[in-house]
N, C-alpha and C positions, 0 to 999 in steps of 0.2 A: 428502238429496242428490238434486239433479233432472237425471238424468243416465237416457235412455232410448237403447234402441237396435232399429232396424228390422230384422227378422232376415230372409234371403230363402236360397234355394235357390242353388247353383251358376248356374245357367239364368237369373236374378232378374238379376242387379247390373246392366242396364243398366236396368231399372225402379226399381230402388233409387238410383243415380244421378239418373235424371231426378226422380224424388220429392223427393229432396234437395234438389239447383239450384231446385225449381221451389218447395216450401218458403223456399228462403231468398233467392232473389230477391224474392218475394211481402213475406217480413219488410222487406230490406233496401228496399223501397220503399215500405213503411209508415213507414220510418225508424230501424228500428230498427241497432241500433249491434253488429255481428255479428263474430265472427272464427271461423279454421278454412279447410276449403278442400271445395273439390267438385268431382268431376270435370266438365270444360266440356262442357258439348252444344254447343257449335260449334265442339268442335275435331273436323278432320277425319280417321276412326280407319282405318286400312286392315283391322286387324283388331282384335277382342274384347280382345288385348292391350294396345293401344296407350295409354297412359292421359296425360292432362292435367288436371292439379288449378291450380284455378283460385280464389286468394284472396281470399275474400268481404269483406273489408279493402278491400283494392287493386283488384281485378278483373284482379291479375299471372296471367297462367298460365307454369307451367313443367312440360316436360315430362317425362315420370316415366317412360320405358321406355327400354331399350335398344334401340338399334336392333343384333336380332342376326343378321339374317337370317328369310329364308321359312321354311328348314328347321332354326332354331333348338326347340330344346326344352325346356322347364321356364322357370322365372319369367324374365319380360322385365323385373320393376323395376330401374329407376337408383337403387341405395339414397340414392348420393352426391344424386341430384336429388329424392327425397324430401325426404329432409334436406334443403334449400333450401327448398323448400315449409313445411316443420315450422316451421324458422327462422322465415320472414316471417309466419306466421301465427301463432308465438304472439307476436310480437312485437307485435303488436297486439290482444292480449288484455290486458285492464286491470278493474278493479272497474265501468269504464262500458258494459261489455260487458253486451250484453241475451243473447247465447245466443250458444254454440258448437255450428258443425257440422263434422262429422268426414265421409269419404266412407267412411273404411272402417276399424275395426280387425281389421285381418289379422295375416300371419305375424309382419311387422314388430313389429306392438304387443306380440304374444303372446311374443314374444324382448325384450320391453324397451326395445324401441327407436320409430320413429316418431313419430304423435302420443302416443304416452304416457304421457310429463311434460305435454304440453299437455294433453290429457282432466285431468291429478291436476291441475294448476297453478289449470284453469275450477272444480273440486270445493272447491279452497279458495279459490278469490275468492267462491266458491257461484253459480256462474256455469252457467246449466242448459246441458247437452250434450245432443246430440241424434246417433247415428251410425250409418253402417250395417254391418251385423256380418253377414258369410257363418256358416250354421249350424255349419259346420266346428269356427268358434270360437268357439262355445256355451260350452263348457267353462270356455275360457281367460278370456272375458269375465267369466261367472259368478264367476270365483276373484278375477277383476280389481276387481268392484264389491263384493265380498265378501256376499255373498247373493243374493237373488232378484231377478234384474234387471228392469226394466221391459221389456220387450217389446211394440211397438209395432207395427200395421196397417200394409198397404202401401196404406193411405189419406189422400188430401193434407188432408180435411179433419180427419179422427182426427190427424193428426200437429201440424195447425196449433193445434187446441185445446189439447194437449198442451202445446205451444210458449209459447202463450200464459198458459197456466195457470201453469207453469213459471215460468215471467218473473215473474208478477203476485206470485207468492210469495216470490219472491227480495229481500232487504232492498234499501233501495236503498242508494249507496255515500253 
């Protein structure tokens, strides 16, 4: 199973983000043939909250927060607009798929939901995943891959190698 995940700190996931997008625009214009989604660095964020996932398929973004207000508190995610993102993105996952990236397995995943039929779906096309996991959900991950996960640098070119290597191994369809 070629399925890694970049692990970062609370304080991290806007480095983790940009890692990602920047990972897999790089692939995507090498040509390769990607699905999943990543949060957009050009969507414009008022705060840390505000999130935009942006399908490496499409290049659709949809946006993923509620708008709840300044003095809202606890999770701003849209689950319903997640789900939307989920949708379009595994729907372009197929056996011709060179790699999935994920922006993040959080609460969602860790309850069963999000991308997490998508992450199992790329596992049996044997389609390498690549995601980024807050430490939080160290655990849930771990139980989720069922052993010792890959844990990966917050380094673009450790991660591209990884990527590549991943790929190369993968049967082709």
């Amino acid at each position: 199973m070629n399925i890694a995940a970049i692990v970062y700190e609370g304080n991290q996931g806007s480095t983790v983000d940009t890692l990602l997008a920047s990972v897999s625009y790089c692939l995507r214009q090498a040509g390769w043939k990607l699905a999943g989604a990543v949060q957009s660095p050009g969507a414009v964020r008022n705060s840390r909250c505000e999130m935009t996932l942006e399908d490496l398929a499409t290049g659709a973004c949809i946006e993923t927060s509620d708008t709840l207000g300044p003095n809202a508190a606890g999770c701003r995610l849209d689950t319903e607009a997640l789900e939307d993102s989920v949708g379009l993105a595994t729907s372009s996952l197929d056996p011709e798929t060179k790699l999935v990236v994920v922006n993040r397995f959080g609460k969602r995943e860790t309850e069963g939901h999000g991308f997490r039929d998508m992450i199992e779906n790329a596992v049996s096309l044997e389609v390498p995943v690549l995601i980024g996991l807050k430490k939080i959900h160290l655990e849930a991950w771990t139980d989720f891959v069922g052993g010792d996960p890959l844990l990966l640098p917050t380094d673009v070119d450790e991660v591209l190698s990884w990527c590549e290597a991943a790929a190369s191994s993968t049967p082709s369809p």
